[in-house]
PyMOL Python script that loads the backbone (N, CA, C, O; Angstrom):
from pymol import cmd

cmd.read_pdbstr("""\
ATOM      1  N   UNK A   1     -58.336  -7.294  26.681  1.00  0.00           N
ATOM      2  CA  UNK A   1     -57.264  -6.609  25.992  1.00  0.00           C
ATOM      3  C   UNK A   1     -56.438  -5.835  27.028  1.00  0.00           C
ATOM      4  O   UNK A   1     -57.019  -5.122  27.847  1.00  0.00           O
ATOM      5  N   UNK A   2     -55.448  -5.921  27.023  1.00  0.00           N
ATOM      6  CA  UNK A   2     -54.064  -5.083  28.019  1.00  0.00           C
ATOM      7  C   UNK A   2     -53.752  -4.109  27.430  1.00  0.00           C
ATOM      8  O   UNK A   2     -53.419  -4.087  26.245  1.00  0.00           O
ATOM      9  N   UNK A   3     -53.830  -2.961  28.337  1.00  0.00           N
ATOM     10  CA  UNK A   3     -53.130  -1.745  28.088  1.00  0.00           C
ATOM     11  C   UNK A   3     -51.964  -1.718  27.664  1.00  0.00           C
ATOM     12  O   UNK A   3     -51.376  -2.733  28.035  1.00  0.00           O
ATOM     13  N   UNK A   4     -51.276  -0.996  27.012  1.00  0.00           N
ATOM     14  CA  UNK A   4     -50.215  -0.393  26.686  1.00  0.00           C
ATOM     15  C   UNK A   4     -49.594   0.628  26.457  1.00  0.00           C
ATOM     16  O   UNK A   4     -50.146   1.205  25.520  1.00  0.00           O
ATOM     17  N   UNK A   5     -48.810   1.121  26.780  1.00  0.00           N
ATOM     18  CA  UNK A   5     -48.103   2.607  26.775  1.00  0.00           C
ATOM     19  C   UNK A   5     -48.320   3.024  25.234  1.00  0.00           C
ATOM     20  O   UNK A   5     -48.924   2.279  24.463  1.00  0.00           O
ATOM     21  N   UNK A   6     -47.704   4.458  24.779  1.00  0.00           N
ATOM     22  CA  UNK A   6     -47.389   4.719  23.211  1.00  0.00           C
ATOM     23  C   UNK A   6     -46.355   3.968  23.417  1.00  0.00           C
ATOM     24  O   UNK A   6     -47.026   2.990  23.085  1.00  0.00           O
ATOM     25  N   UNK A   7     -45.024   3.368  23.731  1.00  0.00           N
ATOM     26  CA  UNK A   7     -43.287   3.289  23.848  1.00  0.00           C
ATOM     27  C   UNK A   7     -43.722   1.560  23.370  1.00  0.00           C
ATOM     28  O   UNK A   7     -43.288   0.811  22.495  1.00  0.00           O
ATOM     29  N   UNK A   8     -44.680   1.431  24.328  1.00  0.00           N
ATOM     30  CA  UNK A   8     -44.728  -0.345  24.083  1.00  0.00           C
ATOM     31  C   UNK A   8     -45.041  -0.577  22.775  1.00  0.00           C
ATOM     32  O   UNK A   8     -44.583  -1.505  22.109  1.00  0.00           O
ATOM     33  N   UNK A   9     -46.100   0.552  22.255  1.00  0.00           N
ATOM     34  CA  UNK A   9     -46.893   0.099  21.205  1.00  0.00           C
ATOM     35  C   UNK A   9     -46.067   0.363  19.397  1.00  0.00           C
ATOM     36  O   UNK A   9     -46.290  -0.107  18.281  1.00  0.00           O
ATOM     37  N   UNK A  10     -44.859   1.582  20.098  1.00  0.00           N
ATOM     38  CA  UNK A  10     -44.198   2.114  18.948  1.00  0.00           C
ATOM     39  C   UNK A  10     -42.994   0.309  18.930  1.00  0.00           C
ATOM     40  O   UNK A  10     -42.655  -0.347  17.946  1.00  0.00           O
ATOM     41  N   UNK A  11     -42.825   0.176  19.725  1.00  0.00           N
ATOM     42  CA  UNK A  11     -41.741  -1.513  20.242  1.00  0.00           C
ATOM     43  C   UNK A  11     -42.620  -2.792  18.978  1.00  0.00           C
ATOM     44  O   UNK A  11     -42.218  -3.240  17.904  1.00  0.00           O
ATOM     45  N   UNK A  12     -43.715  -2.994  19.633  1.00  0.00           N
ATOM     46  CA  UNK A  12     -44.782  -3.985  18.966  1.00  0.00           C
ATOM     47  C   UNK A  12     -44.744  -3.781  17.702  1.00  0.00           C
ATOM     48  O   UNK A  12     -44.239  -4.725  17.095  1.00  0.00           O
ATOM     49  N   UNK A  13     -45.157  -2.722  16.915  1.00  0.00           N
ATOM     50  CA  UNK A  13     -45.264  -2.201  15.316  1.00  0.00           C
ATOM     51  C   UNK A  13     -44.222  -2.345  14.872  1.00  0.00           C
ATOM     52  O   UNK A  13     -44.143  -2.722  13.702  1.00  0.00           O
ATOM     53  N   UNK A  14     -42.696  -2.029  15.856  1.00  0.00           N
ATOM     54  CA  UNK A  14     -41.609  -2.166  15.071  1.00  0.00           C
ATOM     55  C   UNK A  14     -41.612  -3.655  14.424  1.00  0.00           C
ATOM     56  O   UNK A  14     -41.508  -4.041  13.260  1.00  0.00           O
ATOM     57  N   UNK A  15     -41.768  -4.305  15.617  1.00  0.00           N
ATOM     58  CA  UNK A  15     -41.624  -5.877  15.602  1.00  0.00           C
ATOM     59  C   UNK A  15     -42.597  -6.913  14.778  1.00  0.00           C
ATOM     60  O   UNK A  15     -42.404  -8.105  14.542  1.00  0.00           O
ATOM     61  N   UNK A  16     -43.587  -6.165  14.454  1.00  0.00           N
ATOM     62  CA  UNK A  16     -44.558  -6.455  12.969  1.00  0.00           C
ATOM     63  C   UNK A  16     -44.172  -6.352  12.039  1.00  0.00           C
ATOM     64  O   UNK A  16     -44.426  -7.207  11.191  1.00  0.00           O
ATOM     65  N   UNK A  17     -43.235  -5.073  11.693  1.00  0.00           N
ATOM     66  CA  UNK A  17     -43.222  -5.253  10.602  1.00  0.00           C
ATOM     67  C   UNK A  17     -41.681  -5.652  10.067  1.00  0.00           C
ATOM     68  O   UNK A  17     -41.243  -5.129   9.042  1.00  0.00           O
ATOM     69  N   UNK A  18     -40.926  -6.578  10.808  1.00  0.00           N
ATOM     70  CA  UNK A  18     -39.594  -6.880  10.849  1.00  0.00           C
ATOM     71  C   UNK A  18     -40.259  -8.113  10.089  1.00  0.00           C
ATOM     72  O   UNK A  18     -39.601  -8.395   9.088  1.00  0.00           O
ATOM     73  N   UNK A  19     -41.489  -9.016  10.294  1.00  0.00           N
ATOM     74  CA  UNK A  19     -41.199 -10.036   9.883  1.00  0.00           C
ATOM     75  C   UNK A  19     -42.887 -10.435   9.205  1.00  0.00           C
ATOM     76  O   UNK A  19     -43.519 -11.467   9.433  1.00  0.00           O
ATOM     77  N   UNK A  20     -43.355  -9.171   8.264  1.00  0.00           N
ATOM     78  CA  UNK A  20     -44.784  -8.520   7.879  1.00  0.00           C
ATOM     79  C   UNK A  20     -44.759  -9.695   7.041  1.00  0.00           C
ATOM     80  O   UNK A  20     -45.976  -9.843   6.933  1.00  0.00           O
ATOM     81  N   UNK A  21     -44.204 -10.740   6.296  1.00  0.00           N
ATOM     82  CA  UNK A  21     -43.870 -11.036   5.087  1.00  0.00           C
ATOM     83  C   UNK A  21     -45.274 -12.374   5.107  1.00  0.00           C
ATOM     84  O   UNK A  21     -45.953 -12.822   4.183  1.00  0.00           O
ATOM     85  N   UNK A  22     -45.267 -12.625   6.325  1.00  0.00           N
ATOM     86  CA  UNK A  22     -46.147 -14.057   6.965  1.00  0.00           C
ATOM     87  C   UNK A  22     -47.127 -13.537   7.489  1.00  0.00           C
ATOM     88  O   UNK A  22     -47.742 -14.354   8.175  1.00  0.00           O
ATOM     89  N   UNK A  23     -47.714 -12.190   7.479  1.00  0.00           N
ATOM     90  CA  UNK A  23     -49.163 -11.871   8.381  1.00  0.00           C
ATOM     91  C   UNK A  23     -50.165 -11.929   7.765  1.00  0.00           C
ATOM     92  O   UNK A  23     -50.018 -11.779   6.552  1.00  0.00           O
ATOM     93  N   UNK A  24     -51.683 -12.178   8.302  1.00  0.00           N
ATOM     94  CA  UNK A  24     -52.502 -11.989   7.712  1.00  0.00           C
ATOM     95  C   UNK A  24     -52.791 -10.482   7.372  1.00  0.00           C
ATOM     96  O   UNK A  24     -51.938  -9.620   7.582  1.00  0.00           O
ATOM     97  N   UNK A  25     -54.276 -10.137   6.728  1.00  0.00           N
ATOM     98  CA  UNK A  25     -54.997  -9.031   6.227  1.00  0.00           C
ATOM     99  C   UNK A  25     -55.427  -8.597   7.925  1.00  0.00           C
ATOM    100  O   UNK A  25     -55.392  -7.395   8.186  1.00  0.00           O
ATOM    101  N   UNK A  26     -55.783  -9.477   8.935  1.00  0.00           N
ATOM    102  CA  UNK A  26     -56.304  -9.319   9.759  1.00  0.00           C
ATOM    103  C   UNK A  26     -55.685  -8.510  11.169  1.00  0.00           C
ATOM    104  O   UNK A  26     -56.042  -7.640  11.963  1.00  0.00           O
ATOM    105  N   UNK A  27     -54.114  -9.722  10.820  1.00  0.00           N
ATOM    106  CA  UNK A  27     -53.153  -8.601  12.140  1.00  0.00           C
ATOM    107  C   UNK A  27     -52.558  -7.573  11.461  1.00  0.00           C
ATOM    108  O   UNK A  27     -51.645  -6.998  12.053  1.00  0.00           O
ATOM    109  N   UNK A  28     -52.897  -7.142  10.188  1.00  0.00           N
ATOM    110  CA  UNK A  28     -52.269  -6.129   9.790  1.00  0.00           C
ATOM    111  C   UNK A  28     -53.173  -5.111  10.161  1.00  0.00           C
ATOM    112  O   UNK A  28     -52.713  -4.505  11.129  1.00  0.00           O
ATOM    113  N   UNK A  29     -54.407  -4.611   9.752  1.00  0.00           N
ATOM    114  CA  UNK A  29     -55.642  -4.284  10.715  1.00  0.00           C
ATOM    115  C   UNK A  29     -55.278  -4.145  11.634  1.00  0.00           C
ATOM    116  O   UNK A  29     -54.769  -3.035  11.792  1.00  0.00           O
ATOM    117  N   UNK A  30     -55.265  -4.784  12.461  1.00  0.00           N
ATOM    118  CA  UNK A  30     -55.043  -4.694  14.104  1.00  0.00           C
ATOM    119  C   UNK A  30     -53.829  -3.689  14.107  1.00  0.00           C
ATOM    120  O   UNK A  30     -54.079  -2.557  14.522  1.00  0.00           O
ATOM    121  N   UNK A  31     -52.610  -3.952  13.716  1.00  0.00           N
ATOM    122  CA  UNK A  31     -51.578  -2.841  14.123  1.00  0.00           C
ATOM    123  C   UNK A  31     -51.631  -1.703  13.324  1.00  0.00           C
ATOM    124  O   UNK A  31     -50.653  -0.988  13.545  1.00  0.00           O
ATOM    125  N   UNK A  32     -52.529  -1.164  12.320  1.00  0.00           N
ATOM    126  CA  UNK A  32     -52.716   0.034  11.952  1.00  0.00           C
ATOM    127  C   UNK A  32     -53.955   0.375  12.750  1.00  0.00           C
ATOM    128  O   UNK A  32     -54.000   1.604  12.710  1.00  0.00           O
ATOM    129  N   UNK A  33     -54.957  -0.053  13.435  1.00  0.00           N
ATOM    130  CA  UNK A  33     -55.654   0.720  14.631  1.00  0.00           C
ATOM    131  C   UNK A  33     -54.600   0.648  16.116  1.00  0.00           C
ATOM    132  O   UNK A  33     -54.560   1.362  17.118  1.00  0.00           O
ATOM    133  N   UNK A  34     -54.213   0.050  15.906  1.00  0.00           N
ATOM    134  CA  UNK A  34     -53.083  -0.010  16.960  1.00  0.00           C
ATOM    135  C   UNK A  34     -51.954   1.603  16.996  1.00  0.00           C
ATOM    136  O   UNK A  34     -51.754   2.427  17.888  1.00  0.00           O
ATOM    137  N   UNK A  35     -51.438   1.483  15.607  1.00  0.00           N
ATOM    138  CA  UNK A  35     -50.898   2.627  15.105  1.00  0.00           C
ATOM    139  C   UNK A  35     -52.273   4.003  15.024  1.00  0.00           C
ATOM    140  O   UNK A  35     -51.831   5.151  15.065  1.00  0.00           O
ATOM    141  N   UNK A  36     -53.295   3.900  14.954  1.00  0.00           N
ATOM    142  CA  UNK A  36     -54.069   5.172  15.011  1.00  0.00           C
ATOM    143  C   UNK A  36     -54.576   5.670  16.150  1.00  0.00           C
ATOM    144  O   UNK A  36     -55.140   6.764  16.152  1.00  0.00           O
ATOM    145  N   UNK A  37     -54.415   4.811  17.432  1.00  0.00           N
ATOM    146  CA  UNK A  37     -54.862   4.822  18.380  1.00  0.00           C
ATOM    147  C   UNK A  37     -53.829   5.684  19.284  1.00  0.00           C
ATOM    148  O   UNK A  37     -54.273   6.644  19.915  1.00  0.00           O
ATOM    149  N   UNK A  38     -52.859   5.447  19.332  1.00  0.00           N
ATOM    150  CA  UNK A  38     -51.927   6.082  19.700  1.00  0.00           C
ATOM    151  C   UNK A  38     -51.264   7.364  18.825  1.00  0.00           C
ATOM    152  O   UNK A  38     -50.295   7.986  19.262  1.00  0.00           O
ATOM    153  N   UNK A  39     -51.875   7.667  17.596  1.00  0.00           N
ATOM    154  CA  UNK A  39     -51.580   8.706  16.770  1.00  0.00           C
ATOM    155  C   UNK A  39     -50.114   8.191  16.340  1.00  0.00           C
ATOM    156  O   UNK A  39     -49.325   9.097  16.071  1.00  0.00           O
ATOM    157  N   UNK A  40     -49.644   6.905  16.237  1.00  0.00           N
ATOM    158  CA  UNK A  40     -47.892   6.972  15.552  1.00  0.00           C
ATOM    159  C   UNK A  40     -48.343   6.480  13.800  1.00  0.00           C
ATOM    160  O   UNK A  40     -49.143   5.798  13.161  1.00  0.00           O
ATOM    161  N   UNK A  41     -46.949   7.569  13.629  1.00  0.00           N
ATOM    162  CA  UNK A  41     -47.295   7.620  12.205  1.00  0.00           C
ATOM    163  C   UNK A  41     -46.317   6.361  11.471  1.00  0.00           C
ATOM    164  O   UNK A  41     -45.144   6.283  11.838  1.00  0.00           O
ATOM    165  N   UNK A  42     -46.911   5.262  10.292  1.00  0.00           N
ATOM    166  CA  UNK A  42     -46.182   5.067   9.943  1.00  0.00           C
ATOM    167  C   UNK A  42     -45.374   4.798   8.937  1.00  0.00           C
ATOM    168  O   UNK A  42     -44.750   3.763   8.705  1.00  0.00           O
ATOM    169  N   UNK A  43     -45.431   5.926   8.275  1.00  0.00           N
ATOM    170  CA  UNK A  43     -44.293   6.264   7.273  1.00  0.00           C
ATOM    171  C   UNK A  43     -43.496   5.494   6.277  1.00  0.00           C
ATOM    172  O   UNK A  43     -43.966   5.510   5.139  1.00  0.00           O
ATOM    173  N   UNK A  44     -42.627   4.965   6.415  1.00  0.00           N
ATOM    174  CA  UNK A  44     -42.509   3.895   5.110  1.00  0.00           C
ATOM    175  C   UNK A  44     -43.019   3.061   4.713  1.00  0.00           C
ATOM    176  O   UNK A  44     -43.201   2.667   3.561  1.00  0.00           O
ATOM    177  N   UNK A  45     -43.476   2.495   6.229  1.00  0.00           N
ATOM    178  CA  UNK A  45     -44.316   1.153   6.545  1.00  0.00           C
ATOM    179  C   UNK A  45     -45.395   0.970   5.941  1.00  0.00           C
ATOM    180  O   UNK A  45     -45.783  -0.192   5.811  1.00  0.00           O
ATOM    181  N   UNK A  46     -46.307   2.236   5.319  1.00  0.00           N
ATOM    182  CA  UNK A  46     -47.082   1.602   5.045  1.00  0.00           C
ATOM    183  C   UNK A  46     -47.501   1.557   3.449  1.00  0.00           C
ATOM    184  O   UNK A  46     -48.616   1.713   2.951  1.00  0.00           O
ATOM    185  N   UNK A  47     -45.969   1.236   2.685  1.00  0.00           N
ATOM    186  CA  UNK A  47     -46.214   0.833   1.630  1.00  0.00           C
ATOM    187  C   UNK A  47     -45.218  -1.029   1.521  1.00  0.00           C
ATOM    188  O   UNK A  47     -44.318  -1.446   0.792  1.00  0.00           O
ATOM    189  N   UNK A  48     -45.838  -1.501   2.399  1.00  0.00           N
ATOM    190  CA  UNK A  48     -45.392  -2.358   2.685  1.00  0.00           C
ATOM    191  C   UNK A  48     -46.604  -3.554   2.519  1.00  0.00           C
ATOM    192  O   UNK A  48     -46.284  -4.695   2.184  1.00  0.00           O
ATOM    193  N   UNK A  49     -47.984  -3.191   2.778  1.00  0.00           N
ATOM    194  CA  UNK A  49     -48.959  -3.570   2.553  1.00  0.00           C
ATOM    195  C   UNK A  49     -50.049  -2.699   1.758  1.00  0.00           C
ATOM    196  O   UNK A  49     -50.133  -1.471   1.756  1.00  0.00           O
ATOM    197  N   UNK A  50     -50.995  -3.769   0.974  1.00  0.00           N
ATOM    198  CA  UNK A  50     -52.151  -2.858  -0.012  1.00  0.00           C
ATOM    199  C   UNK A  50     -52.981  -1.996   1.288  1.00  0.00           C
ATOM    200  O   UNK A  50     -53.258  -2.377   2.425  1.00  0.00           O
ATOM    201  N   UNK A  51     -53.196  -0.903   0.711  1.00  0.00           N
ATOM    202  CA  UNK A  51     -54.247   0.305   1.077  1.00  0.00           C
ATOM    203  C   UNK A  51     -55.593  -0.087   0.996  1.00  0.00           C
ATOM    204  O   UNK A  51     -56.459   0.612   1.522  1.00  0.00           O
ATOM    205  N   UNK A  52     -55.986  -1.542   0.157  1.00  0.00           N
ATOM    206  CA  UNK A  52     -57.372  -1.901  -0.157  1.00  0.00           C
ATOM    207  C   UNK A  52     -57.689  -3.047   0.857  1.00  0.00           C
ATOM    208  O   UNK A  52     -58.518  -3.065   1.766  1.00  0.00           O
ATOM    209  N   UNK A  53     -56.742  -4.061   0.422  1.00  0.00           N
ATOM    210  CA  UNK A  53     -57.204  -5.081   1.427  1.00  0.00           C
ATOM    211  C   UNK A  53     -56.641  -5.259   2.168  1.00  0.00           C
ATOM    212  O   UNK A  53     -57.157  -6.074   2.934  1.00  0.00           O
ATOM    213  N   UNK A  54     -55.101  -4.703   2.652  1.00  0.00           N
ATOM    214  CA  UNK A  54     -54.341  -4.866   3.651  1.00  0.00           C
ATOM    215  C   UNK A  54     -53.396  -6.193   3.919  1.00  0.00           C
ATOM    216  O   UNK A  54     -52.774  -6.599   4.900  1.00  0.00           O
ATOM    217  N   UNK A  55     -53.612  -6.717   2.438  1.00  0.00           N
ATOM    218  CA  UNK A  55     -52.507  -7.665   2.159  1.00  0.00           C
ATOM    219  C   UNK A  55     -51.170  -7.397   1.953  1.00  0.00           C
ATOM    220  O   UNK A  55     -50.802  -6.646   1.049  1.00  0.00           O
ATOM    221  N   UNK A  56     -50.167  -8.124   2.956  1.00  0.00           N
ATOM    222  CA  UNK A  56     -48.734  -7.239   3.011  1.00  0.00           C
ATOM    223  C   UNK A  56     -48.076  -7.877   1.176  1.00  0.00           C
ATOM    224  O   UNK A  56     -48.562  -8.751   0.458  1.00  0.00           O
ATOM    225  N   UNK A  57     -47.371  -7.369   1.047  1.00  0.00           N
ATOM    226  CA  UNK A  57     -46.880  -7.072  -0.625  1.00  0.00           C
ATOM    227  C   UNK A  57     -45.554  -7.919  -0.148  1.00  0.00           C
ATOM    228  O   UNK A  57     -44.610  -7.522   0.536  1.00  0.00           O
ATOM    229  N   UNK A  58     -45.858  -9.620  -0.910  1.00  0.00           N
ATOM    230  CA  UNK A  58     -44.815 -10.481  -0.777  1.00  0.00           C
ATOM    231  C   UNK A  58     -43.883 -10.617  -2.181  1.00  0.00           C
ATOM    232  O   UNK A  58     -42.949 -11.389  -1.964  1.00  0.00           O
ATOM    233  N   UNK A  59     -43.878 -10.304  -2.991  1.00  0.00           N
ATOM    234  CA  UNK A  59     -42.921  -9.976  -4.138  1.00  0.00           C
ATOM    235  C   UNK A  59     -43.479 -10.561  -5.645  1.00  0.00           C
ATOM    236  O   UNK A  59     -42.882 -10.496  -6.720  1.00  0.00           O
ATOM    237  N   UNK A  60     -44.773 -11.131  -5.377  1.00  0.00           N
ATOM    238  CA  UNK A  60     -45.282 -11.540  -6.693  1.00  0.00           C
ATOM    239  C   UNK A  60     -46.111 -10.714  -7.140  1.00  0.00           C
ATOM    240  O   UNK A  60     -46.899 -11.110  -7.999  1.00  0.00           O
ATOM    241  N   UNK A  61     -46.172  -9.185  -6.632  1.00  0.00           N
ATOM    242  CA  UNK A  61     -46.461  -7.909  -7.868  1.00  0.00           C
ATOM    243  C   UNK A  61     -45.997  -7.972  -8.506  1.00  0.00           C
ATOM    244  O   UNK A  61     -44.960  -8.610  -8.690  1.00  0.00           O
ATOM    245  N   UNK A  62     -46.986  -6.858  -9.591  1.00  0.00           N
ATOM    246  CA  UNK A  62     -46.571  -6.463 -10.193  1.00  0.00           C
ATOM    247  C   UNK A  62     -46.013  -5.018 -10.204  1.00  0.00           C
ATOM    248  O   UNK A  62     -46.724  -4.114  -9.765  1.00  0.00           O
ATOM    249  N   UNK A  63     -44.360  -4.669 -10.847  1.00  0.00           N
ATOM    250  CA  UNK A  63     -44.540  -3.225  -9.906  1.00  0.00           C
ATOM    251  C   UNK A  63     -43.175  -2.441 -10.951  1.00  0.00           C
ATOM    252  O   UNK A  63     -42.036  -2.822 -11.225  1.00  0.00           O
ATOM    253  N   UNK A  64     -43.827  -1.429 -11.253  1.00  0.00           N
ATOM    254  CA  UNK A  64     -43.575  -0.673 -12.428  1.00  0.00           C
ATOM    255  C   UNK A  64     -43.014   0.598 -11.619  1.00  0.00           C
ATOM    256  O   UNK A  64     -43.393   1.140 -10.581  1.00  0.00           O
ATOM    257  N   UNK A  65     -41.808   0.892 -12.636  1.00  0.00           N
ATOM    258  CA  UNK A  65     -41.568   2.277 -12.692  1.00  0.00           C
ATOM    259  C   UNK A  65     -41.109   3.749 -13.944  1.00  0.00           C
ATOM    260  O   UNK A  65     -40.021   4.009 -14.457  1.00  0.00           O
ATOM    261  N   UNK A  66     -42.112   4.267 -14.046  1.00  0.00           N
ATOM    262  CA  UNK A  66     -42.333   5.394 -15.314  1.00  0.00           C
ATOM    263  C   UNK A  66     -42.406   6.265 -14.823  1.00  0.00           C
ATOM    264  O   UNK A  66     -43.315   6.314 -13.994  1.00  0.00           O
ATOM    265  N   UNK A  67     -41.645   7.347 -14.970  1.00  0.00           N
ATOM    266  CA  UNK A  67     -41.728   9.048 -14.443  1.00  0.00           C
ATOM    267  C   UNK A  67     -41.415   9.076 -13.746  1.00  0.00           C
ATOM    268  O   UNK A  67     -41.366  10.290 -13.549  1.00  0.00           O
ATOM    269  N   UNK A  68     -40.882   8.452 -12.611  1.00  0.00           N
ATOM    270  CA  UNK A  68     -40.716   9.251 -10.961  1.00  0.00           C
ATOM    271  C   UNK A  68     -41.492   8.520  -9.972  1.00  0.00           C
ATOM    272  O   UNK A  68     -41.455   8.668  -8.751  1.00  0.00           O
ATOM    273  N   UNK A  69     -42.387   7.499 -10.833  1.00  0.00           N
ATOM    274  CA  UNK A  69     -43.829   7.084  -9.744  1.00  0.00           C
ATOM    275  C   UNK A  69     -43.220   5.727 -10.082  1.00  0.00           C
ATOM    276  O   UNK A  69     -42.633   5.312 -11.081  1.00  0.00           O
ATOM    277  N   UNK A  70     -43.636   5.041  -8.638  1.00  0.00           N
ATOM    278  CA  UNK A  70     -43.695   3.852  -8.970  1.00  0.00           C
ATOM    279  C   UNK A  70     -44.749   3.014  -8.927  1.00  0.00           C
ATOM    280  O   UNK A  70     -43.938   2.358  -8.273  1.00  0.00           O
ATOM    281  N   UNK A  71     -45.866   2.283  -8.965  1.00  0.00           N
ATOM    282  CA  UNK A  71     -46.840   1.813  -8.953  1.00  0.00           C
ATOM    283  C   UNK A  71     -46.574   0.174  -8.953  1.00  0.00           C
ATOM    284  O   UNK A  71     -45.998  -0.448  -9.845  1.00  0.00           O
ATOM    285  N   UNK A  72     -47.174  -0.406  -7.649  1.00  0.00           N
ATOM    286  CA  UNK A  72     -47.261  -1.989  -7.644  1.00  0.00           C
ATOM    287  C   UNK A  72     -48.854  -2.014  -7.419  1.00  0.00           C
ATOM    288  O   UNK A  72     -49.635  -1.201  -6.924  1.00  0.00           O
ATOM    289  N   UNK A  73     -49.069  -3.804  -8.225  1.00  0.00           N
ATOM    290  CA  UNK A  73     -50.481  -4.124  -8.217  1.00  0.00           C
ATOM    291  C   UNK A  73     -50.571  -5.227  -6.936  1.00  0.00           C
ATOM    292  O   UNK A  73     -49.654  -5.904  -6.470  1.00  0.00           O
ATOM    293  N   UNK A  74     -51.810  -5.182  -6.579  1.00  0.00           N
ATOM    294  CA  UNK A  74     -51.961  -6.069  -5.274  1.00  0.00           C
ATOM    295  C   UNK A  74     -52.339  -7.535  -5.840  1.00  0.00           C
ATOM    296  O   UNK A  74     -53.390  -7.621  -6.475  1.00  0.00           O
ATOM    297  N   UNK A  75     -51.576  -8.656  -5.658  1.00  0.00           N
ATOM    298  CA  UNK A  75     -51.809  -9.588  -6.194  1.00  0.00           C
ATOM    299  C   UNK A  75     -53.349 -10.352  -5.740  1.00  0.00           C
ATOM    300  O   UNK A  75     -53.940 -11.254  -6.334  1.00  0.00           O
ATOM    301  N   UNK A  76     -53.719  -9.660  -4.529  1.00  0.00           N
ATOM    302  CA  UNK A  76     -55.108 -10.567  -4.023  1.00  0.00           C
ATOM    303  C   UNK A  76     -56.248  -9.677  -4.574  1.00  0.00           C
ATOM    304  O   UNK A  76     -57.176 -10.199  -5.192  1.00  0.00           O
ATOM    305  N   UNK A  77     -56.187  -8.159  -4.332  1.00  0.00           N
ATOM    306  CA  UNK A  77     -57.303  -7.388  -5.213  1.00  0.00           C
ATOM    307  C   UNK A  77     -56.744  -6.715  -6.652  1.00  0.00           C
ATOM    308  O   UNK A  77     -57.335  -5.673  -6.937  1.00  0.00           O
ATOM    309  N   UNK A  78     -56.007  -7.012  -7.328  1.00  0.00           N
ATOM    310  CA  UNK A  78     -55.610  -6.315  -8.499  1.00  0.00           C
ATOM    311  C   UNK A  78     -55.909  -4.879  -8.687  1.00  0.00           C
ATOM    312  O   UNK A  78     -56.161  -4.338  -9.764  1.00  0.00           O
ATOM    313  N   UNK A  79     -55.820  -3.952  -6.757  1.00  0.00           N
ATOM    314  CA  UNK A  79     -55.595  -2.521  -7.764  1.00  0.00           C
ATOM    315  C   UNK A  79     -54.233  -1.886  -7.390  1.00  0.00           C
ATOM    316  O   UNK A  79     -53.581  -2.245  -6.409  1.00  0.00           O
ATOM    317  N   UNK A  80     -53.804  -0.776  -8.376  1.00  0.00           N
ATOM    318  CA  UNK A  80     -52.521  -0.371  -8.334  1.00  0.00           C
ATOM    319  C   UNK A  80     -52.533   0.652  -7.163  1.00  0.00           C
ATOM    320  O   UNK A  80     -53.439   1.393  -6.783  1.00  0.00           O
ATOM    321  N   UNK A  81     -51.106   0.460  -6.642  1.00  0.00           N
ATOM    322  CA  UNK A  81     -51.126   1.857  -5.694  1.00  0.00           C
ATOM    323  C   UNK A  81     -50.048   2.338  -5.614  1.00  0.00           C
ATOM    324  O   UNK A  81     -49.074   1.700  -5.215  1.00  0.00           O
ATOM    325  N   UNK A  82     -50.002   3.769  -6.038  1.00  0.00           N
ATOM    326  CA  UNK A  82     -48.824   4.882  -6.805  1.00  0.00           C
ATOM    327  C   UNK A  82     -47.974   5.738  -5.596  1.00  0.00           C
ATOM    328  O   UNK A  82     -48.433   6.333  -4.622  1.00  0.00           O
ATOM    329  N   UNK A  83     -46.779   5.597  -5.966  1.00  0.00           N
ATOM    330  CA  UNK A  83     -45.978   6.504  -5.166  1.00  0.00           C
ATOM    331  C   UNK A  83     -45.105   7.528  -5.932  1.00  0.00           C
ATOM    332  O   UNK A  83     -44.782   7.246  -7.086  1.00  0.00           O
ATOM    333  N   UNK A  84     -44.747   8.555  -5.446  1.00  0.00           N
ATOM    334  CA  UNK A  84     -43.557   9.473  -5.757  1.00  0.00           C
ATOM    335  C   UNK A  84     -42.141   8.631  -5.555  1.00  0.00           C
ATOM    336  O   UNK A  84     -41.887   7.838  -4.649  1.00  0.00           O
ATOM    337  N   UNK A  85     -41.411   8.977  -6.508  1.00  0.00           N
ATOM    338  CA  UNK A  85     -39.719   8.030  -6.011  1.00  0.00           C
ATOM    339  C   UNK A  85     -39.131   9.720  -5.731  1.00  0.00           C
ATOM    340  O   UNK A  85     -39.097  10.687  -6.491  1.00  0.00           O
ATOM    341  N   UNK A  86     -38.778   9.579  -4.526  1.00  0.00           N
ATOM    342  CA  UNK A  86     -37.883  11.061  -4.691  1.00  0.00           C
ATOM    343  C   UNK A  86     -36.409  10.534  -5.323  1.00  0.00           C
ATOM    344  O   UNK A  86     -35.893   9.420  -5.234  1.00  0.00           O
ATOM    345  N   UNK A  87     -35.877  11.885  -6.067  1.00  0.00           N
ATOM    346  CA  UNK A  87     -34.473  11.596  -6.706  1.00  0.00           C
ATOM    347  C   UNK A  87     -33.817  12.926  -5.876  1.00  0.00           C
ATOM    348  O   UNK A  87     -34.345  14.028  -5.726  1.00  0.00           O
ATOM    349  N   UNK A  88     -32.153  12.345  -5.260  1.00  0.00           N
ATOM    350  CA  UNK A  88     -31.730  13.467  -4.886  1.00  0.00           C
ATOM    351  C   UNK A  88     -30.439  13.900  -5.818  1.00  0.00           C
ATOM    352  O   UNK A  88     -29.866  14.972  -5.621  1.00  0.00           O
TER     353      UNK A  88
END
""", "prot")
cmd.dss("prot")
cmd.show_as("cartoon", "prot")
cmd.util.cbc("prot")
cmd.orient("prot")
């Protein structure tokens, strides 16, 4: 495995998730220890994939919005995972 700077590694993550739509459960893994290793946070990104199995969220959720929250289901493990919608 090759070293890498934080700069390289914040470059790489960008570039994951430009084109997340085709990754496995597995390199998604990899660039969130990738991302913890270096302490970068990542913030929108990571409702981009499930919190359970780390399957990136290709558009055949299901994905609801009631109250303010929005909630999509993971089509490979069927559980929901809830967000705040901010309104300005």
């Amino acid at each position: 495995m090759e070293k890498t700077s934080k700069t390289e590694s914040k470059k790489e993550i960008q570039r994951f998730f430009e084109e997340i739509k085709n990754k496995t459960p597995k390199e998604v893994k990899k660039i969130k220890r990738l991302a913890m290793k270096y302490n970068l946070p990542l913030k929108e990104k990571r409702k981009l994939f499930c919190k359970y199995c780390s399957t990136p969220y290709v558009g055949s959720e299901k994905v609801r919005i009631k109250d303010k929250m929005k909630s999509v289901e993971c089509s490979r493990c069927r559980k929901v995972a809830k967000w705040k919608i901010n309104s300005f």
